[in-house]
C-alpha positions in Angstrom: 0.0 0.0 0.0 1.0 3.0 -1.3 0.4 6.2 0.5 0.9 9.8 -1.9 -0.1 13.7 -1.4 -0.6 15.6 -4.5 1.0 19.2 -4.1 -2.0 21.0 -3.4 -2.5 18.8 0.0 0.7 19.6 0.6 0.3 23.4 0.1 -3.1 22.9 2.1 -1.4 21.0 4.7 1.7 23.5 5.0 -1.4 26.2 6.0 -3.2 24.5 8.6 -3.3 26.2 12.4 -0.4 23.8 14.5 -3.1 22.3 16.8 -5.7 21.2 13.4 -2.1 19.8 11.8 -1.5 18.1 15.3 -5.2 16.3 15.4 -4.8 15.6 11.4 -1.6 14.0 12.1 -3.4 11.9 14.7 -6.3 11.3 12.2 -3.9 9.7 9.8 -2.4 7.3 11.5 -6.3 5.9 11.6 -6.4 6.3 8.3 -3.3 3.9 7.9 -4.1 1.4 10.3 -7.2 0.7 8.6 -7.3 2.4 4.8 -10.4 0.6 3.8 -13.9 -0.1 4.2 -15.1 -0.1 6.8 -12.6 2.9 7.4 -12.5 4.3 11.2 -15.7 6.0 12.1 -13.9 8.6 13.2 -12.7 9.8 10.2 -16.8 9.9 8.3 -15.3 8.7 5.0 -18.0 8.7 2.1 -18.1 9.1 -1.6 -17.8 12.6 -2.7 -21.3 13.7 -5.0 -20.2 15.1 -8.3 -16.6 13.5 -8.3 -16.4 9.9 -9.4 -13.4 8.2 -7.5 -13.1 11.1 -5.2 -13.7 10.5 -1.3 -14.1 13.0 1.4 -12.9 12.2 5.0 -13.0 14.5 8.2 -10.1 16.0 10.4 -12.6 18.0 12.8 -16.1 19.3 12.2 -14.8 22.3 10.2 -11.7 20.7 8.4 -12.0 17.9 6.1 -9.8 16.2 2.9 -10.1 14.5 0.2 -8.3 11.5 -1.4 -8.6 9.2 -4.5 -7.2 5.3 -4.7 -6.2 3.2 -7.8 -4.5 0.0 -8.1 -0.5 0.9 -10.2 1.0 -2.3 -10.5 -0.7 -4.6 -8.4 -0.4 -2.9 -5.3 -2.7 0.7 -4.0 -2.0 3.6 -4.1 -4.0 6.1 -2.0 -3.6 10.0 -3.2 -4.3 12.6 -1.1 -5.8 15.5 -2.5 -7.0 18.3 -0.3 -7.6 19.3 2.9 -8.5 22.2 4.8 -11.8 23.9 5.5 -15.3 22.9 3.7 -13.9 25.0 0.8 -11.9 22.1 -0.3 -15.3 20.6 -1.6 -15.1 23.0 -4.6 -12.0 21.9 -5.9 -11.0 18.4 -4.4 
């Protein structure tokens, strides 16, 4: 398993307040222990509507991101796209 960010999540991530980069950190680590369904309940994981192959996770009530995963060579790979506040949503 194959864990990438895109360079917009890691713009996003290099703006986040210390203590939301602190619980994202944190949040994951959950994602890694278990990156598939069911994924940690925690984390509110769903389908995003509008963007086929694009999911939507939470950090904290106000900050979410988004990721995509594909299969490159037998193995996944899980992209992360975006995170940050709800605004995300307009261009994950």
């Amino acid at each position: 398993m194959i864990f990438r960010r895109s360079n917009q999540f890691k713009k996003d991530l290099s703006c986040l307040p210390s203590e939301i980069f602190i619980i994202a950190k944190n949040k994951f680590q959950l994602f890694k222990e278990r990156p598939y369904h069911p994924f940690h309940p925690s984390l509110r994981i769903k389908p995003m509507e509008g963007f086929p192959n694009v999911y939507e996770g939470h950090i904290t009530k106000q900050y979410v991101f988004t990721f995509e995963y594909f299969e490159e060579n037998g193995e996944f790979v899980y992209l992360f796209r975006r995170i940050g506040k709800h605004e995300v949503y307009k261009s994950p």
